[in-house]
PDB file as gemmi writes it, atoms N, CA and C in Angstrom:
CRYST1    1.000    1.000    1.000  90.00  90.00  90.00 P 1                      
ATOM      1  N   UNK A   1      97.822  80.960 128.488  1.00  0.00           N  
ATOM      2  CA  UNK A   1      97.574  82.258 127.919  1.00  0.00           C  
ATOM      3  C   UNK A   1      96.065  82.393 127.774  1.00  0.00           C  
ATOM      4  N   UNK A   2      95.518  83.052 127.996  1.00  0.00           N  
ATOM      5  CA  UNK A   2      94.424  84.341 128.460  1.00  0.00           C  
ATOM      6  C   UNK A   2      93.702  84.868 126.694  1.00  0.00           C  
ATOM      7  N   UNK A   3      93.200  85.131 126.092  1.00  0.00           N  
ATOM      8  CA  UNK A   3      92.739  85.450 124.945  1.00  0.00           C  
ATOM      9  C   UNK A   3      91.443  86.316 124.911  1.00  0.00           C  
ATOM     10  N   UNK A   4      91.412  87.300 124.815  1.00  0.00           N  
ATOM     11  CA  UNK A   4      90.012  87.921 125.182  1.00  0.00           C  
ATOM     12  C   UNK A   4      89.748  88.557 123.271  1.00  0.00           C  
ATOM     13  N   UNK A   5      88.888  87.947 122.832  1.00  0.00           N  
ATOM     14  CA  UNK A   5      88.122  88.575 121.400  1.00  0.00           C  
ATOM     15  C   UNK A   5      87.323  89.460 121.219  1.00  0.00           C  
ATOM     16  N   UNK A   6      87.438  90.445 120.511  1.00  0.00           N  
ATOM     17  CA  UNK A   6      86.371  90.949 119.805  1.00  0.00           C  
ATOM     18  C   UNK A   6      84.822  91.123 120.255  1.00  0.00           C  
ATOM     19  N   UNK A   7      84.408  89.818 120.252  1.00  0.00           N  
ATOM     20  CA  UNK A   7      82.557  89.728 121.347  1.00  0.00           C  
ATOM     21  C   UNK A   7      83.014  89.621 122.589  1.00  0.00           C  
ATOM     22  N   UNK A   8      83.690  89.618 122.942  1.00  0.00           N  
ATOM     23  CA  UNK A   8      83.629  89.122 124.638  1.00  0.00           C  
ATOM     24  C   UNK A   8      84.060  87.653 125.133  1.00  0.00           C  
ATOM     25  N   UNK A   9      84.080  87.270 124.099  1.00  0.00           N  
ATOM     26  CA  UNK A   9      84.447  85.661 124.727  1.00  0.00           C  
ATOM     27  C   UNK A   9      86.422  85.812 124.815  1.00  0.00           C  
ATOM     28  N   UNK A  10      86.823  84.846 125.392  1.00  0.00           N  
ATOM     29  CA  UNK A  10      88.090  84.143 126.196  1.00  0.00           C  
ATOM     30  C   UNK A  10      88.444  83.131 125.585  1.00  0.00           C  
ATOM     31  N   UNK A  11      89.534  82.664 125.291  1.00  0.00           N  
ATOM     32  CA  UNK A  11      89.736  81.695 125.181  1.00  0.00           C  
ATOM     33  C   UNK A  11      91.168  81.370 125.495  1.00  0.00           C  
ATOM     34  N   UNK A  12      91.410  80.003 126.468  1.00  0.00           N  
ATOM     35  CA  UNK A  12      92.659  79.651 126.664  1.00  0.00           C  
ATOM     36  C   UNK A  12      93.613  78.497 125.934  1.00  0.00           C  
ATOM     37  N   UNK A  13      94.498  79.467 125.832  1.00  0.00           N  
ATOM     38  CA  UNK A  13      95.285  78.082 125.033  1.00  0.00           C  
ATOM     39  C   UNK A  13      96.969  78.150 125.534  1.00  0.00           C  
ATOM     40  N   UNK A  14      97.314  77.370 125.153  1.00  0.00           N  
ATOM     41  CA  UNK A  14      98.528  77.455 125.176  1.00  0.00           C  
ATOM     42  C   UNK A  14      99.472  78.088 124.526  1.00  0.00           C  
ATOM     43  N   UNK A  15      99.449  78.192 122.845  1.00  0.00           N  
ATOM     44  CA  UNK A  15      99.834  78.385 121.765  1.00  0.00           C  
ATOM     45  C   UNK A  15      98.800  79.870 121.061  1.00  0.00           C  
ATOM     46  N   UNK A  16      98.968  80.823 120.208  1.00  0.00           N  
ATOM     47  CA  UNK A  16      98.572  81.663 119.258  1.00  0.00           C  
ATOM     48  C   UNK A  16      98.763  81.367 118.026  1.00  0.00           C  
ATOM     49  N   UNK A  17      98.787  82.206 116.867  1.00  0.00           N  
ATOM     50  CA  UNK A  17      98.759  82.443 115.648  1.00  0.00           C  
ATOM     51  C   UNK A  17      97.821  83.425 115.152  1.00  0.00           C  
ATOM     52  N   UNK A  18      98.627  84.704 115.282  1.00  0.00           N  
ATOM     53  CA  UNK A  18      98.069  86.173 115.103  1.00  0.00           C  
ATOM     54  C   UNK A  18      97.572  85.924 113.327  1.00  0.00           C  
ATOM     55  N   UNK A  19      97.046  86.455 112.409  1.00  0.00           N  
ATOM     56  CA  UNK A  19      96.963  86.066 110.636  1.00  0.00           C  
ATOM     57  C   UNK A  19      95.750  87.672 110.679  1.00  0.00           C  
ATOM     58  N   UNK A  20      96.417  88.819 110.128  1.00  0.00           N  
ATOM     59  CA  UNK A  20      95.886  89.689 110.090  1.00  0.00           C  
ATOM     60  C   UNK A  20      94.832  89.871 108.297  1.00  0.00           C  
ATOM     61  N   UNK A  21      95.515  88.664 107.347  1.00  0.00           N  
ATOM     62  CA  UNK A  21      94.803  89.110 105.996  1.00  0.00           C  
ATOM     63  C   UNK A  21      95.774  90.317 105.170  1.00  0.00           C  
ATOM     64  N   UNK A  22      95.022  90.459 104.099  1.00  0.00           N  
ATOM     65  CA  UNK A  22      95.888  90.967 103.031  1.00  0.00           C  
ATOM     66  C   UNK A  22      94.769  92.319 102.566  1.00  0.00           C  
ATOM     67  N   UNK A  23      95.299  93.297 102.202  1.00  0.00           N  
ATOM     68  CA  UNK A  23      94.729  94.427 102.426  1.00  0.00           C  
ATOM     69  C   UNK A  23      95.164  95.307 100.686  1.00  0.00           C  
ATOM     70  N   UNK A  24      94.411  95.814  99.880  1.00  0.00           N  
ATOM     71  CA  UNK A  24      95.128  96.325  98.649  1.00  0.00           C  
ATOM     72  C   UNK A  24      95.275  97.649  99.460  1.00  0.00           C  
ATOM     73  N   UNK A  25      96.549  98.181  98.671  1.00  0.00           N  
ATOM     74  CA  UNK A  25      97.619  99.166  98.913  1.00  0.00           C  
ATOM     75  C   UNK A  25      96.772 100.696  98.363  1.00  0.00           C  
ATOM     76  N   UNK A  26      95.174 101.089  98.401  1.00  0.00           N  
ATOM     77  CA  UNK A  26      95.025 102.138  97.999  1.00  0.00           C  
ATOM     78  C   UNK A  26      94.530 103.145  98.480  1.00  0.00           C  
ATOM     79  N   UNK A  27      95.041 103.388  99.941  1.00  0.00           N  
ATOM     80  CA  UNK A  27      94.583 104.599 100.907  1.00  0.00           C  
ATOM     81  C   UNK A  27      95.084 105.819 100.387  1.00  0.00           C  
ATOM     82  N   UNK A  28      96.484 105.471  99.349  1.00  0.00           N  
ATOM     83  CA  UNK A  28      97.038 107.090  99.207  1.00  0.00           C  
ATOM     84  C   UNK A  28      96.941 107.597  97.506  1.00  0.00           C  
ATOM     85  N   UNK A  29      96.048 106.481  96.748  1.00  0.00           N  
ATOM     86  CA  UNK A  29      95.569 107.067  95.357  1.00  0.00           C  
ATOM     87  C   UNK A  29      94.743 107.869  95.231  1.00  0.00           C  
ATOM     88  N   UNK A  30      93.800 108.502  95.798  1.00  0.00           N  
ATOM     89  CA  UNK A  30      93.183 109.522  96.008  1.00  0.00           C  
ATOM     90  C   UNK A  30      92.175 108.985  95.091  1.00  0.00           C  
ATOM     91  N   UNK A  31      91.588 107.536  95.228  1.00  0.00           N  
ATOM     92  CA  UNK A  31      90.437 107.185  94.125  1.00  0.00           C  
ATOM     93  C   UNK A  31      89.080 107.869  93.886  1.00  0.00           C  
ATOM     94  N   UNK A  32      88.666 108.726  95.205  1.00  0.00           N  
ATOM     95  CA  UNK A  32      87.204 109.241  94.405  1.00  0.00           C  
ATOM     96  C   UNK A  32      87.809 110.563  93.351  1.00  0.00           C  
ATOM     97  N   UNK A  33      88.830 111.109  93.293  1.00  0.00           N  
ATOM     98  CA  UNK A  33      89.647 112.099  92.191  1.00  0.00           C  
ATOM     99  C   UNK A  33      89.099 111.130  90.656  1.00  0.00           C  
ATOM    100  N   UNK A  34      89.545 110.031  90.808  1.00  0.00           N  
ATOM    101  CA  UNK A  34      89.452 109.188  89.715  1.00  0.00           C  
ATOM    102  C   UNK A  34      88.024 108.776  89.390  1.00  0.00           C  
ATOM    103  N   UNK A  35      87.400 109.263  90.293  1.00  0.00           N  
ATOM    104  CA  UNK A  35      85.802 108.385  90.323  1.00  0.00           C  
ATOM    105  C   UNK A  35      85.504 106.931  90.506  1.00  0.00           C  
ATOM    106  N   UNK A  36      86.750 106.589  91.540  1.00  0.00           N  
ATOM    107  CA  UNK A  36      86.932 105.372  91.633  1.00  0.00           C  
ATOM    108  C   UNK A  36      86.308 104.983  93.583  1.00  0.00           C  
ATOM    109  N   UNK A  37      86.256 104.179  93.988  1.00  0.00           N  
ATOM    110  CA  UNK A  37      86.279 103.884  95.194  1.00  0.00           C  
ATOM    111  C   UNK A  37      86.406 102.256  95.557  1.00  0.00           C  
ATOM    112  N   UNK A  38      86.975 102.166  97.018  1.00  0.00           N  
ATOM    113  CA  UNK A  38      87.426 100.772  97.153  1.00  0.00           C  
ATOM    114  C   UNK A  38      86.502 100.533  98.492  1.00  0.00           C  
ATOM    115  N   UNK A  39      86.550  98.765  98.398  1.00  0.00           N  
ATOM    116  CA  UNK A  39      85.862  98.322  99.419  1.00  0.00           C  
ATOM    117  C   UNK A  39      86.783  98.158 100.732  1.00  0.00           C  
ATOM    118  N   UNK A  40      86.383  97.831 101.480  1.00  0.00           N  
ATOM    119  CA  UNK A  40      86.776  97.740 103.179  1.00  0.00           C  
ATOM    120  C   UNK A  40      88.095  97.562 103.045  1.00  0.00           C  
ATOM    121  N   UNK A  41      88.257  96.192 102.287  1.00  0.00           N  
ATOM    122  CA  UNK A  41      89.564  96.017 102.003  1.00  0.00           C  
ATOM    123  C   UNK A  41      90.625  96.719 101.283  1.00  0.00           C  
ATOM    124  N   UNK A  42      90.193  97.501 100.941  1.00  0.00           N  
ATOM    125  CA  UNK A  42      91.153  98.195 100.071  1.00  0.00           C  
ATOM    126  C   UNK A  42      90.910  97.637  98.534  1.00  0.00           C  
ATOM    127  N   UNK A  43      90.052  97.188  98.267  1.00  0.00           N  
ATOM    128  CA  UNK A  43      90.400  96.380  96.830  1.00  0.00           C  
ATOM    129  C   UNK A  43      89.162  96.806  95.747  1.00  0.00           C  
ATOM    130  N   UNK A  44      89.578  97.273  93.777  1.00  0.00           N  
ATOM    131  CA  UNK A  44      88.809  97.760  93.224  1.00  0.00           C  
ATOM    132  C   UNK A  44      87.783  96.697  92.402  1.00  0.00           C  
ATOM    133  N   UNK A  45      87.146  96.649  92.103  1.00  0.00           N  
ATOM    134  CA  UNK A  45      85.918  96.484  91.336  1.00  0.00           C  
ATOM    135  C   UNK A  45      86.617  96.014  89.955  1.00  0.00           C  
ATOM    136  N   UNK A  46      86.239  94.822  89.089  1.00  0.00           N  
ATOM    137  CA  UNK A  46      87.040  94.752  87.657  1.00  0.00           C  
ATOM    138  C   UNK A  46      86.129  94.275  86.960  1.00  0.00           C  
ATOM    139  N   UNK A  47      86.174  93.823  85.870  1.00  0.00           N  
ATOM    140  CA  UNK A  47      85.263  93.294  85.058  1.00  0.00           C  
ATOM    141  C   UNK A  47      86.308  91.958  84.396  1.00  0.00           C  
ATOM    142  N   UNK A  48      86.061  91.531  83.768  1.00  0.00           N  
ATOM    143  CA  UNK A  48      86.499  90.381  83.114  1.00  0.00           C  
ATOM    144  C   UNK A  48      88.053  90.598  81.936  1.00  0.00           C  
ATOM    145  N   UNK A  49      88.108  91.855  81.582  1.00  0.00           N  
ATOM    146  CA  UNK A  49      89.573  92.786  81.018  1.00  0.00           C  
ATOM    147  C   UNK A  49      90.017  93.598  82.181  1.00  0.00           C  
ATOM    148  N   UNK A  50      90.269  93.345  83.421  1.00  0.00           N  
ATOM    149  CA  UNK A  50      90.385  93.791  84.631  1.00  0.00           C  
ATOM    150  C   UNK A  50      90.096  95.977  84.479  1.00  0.00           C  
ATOM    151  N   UNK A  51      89.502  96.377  83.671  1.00  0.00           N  
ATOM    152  CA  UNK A  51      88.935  97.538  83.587  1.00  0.00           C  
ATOM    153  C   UNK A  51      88.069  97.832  85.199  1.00  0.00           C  
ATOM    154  N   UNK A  52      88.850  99.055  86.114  1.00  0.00           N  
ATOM    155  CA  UNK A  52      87.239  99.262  86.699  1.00  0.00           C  
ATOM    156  C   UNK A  52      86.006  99.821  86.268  1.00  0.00           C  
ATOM    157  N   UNK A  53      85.630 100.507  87.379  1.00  0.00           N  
ATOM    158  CA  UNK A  53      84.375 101.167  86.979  1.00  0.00           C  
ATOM    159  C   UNK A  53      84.475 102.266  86.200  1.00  0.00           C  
ATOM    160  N   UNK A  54      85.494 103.180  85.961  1.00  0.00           N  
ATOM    161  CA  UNK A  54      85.996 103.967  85.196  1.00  0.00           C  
ATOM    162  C   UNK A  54      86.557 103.307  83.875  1.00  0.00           C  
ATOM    163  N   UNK A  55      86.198 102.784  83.110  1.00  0.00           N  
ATOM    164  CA  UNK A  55      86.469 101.480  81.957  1.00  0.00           C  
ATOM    165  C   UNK A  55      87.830 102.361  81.210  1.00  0.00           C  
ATOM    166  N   UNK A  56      88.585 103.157  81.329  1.00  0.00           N  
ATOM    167  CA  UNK A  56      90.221 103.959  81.077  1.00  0.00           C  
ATOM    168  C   UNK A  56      90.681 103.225  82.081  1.00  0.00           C  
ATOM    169  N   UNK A  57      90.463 103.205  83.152  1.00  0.00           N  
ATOM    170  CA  UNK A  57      91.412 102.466  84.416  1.00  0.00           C  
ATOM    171  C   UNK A  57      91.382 101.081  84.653  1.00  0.00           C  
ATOM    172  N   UNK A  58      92.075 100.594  84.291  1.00  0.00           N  
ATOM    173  CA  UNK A  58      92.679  99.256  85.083  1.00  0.00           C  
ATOM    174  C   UNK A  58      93.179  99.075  86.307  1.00  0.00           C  
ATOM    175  N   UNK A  59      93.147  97.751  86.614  1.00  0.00           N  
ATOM    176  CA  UNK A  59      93.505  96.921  88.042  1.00  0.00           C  
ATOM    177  C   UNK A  59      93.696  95.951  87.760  1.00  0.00           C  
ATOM    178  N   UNK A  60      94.813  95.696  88.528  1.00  0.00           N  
ATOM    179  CA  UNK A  60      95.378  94.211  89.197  1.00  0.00           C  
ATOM    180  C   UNK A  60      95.821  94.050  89.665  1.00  0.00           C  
ATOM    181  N   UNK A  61      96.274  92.531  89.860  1.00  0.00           N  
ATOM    182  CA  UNK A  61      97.064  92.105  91.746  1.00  0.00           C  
ATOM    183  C   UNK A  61      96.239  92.284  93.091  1.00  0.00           C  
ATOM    184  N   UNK A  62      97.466  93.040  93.634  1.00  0.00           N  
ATOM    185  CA  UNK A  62      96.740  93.208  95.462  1.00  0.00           C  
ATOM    186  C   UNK A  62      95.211  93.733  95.200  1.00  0.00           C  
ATOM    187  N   UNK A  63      95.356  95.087  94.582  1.00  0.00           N  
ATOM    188  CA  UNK A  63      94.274  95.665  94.311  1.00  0.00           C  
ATOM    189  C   UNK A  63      92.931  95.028  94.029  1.00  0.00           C  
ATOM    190  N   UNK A  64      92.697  93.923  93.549  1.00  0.00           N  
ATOM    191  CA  UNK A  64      91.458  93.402  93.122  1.00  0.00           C  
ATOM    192  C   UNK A  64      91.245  92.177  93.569  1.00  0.00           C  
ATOM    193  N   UNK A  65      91.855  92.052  95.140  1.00  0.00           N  
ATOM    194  CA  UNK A  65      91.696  90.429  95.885  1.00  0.00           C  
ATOM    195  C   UNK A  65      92.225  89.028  95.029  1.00  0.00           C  
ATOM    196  N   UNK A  66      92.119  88.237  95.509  1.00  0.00           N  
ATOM    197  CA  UNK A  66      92.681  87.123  95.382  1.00  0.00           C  
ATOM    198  C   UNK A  66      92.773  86.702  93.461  1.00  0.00           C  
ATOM    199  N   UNK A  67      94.090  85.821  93.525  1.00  0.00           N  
ATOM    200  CA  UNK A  67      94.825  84.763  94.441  1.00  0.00           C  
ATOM    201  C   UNK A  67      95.991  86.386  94.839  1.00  0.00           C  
ATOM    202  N   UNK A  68      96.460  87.354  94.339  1.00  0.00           N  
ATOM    203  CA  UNK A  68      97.130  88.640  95.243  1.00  0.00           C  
ATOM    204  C   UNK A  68      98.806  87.601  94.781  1.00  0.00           C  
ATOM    205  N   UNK A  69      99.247  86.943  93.654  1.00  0.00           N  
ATOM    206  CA  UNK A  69     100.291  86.292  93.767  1.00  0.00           C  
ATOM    207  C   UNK A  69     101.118  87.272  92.294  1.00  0.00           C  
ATOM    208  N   UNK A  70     102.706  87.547  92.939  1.00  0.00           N  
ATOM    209  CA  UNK A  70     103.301  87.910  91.560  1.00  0.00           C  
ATOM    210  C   UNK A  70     102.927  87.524  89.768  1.00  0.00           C  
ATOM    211  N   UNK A  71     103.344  86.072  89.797  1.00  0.00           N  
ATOM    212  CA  UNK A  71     102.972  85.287  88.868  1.00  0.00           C  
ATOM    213  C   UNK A  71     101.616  85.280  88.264  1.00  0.00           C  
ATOM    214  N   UNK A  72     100.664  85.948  88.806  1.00  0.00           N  
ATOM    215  CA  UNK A  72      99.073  85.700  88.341  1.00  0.00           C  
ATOM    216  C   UNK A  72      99.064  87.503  88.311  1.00  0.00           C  
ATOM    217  N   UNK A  73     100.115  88.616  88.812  1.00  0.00           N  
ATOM    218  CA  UNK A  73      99.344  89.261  88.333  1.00  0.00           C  
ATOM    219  C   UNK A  73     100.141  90.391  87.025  1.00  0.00           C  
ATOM    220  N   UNK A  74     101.154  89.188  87.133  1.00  0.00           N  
ATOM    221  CA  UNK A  74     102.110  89.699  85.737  1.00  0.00           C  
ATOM    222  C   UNK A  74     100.999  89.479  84.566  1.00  0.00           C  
ATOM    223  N   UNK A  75     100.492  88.426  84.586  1.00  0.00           N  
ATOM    224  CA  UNK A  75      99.728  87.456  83.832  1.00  0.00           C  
ATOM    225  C   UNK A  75      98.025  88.843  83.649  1.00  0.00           C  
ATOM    226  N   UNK A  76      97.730  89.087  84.580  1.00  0.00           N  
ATOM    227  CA  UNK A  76      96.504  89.722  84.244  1.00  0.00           C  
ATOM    228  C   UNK A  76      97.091  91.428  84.247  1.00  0.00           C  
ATOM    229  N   UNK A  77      98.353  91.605  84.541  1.00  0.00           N  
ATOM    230  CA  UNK A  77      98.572  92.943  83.681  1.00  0.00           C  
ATOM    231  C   UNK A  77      98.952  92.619  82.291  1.00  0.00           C  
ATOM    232  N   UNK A  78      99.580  91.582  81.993  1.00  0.00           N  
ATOM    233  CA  UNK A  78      99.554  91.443  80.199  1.00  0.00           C  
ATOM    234  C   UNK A  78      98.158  91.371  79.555  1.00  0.00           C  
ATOM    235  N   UNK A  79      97.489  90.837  80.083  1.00  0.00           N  
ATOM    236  CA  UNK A  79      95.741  90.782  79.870  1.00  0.00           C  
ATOM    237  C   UNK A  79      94.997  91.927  79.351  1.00  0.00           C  
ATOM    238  N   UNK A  80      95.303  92.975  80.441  1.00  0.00           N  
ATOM    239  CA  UNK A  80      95.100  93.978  80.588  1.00  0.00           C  
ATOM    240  C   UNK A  80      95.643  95.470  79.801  1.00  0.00           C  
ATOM    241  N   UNK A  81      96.813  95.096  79.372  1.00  0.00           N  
ATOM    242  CA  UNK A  81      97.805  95.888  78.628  1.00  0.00           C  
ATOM    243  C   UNK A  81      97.374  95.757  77.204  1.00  0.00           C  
ATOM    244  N   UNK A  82      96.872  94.502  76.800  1.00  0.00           N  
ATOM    245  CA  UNK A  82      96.382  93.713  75.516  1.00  0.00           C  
ATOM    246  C   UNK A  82      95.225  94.094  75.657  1.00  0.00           C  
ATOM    247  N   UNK A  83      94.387  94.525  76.291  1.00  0.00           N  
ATOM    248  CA  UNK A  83      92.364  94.993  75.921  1.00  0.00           C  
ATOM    249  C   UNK A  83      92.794  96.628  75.743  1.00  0.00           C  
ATOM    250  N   UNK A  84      93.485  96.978  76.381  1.00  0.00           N  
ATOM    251  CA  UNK A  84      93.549  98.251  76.164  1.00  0.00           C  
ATOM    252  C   UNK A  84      94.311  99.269  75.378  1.00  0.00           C  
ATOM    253  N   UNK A  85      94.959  97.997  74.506  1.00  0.00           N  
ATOM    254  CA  UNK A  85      95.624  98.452  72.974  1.00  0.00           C  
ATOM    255  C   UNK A  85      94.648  97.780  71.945  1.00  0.00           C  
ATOM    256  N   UNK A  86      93.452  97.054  72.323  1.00  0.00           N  
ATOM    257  CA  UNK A  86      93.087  96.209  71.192  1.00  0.00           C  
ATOM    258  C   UNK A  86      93.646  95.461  70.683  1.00  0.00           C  
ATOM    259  N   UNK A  87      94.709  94.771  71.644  1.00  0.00           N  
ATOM    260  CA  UNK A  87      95.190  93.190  70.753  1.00  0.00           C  
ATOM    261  C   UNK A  87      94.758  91.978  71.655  1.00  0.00           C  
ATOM    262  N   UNK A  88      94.499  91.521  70.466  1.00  0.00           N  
ATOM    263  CA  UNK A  88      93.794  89.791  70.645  1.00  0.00           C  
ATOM    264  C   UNK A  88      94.822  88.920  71.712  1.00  0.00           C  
ATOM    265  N   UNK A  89      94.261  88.272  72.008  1.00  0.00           N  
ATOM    266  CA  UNK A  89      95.438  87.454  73.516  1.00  0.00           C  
ATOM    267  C   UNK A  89      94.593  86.144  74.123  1.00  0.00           C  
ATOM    268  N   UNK A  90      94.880  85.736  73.919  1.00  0.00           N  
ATOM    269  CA  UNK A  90      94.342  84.473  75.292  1.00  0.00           C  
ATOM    270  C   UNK A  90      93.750  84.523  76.782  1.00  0.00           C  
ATOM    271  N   UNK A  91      92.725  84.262  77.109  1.00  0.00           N  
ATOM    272  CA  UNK A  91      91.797  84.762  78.125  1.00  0.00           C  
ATOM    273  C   UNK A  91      92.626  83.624  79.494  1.00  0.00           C  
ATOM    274  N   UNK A  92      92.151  84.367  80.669  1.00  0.00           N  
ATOM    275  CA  UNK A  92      93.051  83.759  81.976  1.00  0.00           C  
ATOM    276  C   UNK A  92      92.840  82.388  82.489  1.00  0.00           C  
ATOM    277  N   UNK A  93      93.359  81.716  82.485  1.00  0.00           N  
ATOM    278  CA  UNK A  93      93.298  80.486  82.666  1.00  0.00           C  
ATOM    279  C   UNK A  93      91.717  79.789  84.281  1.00  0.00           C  
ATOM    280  N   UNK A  94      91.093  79.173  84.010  1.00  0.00           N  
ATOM    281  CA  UNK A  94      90.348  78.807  85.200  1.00  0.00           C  
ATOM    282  C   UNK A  94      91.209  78.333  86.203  1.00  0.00           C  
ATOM    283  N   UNK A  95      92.130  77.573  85.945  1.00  0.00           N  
ATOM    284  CA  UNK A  95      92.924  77.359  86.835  1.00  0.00           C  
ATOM    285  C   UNK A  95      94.092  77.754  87.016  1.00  0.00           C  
ATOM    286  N   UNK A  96      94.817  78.037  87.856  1.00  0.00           N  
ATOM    287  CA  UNK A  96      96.470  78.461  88.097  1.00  0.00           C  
ATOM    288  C   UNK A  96      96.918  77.974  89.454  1.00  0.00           C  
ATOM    289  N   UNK A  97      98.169  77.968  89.520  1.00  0.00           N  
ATOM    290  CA  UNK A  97      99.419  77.632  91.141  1.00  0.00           C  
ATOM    291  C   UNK A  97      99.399  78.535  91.411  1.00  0.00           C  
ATOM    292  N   UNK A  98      99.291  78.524  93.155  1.00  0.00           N  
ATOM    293  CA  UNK A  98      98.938  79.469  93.667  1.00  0.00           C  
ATOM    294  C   UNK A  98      99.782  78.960  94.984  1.00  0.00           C  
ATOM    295  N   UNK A  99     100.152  79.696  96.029  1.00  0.00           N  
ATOM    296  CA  UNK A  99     100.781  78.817  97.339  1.00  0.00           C  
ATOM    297  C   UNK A  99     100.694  80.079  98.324  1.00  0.00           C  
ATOM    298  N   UNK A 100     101.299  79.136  99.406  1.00  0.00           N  
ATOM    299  CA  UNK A 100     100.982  80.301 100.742  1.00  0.00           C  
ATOM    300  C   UNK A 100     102.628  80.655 101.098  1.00  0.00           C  
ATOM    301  N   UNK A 101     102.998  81.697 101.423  1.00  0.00           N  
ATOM    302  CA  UNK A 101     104.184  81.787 101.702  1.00  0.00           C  
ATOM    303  C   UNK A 101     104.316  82.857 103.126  1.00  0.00           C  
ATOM    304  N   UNK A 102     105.200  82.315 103.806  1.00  0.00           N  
ATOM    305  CA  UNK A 102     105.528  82.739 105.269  1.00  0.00           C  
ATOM    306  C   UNK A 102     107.114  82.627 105.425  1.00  0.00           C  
ATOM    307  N   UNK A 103     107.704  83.851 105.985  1.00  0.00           N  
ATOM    308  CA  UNK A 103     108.886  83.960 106.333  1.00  0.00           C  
ATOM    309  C   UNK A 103     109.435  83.564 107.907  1.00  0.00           C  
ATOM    310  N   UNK A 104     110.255  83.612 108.197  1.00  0.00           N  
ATOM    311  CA  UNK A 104     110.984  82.843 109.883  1.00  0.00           C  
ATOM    312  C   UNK A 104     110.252  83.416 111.227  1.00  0.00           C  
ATOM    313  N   UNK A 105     109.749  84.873 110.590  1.00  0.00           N  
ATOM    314  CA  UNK A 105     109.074  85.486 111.693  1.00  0.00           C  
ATOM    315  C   UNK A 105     108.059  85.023 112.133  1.00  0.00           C  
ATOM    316  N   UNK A 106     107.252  84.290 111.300  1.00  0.00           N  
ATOM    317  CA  UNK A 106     106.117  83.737 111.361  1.00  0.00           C  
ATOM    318  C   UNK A 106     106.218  82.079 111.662  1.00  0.00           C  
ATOM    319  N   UNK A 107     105.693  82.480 113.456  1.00  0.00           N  
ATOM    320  CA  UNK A 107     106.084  81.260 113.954  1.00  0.00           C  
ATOM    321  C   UNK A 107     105.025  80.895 115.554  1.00  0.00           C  
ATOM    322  N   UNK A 108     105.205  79.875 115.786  1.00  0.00           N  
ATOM    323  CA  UNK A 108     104.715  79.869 117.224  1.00  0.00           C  
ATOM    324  C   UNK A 108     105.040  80.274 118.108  1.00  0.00           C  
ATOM    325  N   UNK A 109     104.387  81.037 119.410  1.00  0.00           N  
ATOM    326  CA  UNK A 109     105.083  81.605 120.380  1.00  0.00           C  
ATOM    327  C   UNK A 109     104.450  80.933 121.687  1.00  0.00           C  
ATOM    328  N   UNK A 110     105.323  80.463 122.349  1.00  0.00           N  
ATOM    329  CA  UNK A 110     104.697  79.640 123.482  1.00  0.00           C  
ATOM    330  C   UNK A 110     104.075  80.330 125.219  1.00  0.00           C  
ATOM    331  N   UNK A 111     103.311  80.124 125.452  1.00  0.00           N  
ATOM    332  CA  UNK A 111     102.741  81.066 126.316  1.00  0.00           C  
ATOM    333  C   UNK A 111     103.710  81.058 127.458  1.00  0.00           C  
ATOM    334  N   UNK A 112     104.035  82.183 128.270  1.00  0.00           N  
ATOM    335  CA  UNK A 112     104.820  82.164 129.162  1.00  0.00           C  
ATOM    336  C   UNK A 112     103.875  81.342 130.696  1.00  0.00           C  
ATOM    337  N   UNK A 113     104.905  80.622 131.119  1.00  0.00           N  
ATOM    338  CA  UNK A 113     104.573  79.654 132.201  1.00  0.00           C  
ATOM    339  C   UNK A 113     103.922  80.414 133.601  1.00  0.00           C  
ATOM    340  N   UNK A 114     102.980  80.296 133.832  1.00  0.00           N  
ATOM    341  CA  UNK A 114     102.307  81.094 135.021  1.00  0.00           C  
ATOM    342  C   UNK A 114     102.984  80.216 136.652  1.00  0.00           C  
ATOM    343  N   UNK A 115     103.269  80.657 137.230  1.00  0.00           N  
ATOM    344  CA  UNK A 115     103.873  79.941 138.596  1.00  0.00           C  
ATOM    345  C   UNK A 115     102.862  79.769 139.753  1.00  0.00           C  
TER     346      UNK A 115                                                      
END                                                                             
């Protein structure tokens, strides 16, 4: 298999693995309405009480890049739910579990045999 990139270069291999990245979900919030705006990725701006730049609006999860995991962003919407009632809470851990997850589709595809 044949591989032609982006600059111009080729590369042959036998094997692929397409990995397009993770993208926040906000093409259809209409953020400059909000006075908000997102980067390339789709993802907003937070501060340390995940507040954006509009300090009324919050973010989390996909929206504000990594780790982008259920579990971490249940965790920083309770965070978040708690600065913006004014109750006291426990700040986010430096560390957390985090993992990669891939379903059956996501697999090797072997280059078809040239004769």
């Amino acid at each position: 298999m044949r591989l032609q990139l982006a600059s111009g270069k080729q590369v042959v291999a036998d094997k692929a693995l397409y990995s397009v990245g993770r993208r926040g979900a906000t093409d259809d919030l209409d953020l400059p309405a909000a006075g908000l705006a997102a980067d390339a990725r789709g993802r907003l701006h937070v501060n340390e009480h995940y507040q954006t730049d509009v300090s009324h609006i919050y973010a989390v999860g996909d929206v504000i890049g990594f780790p982008s995991l259920a579990s971490t962003s249940m965790e920083q919407g309770r965070l978040a739910s708690c600065h913006a009632f004014g109750i006291t809470t426990n700040s986010f851990p430096e560390l957390f579990p985090y993992g990669i997850y891939t379903s059956l589709e996501c697999r090797w595809w072997d280059a078809p045999k040239s004769s």
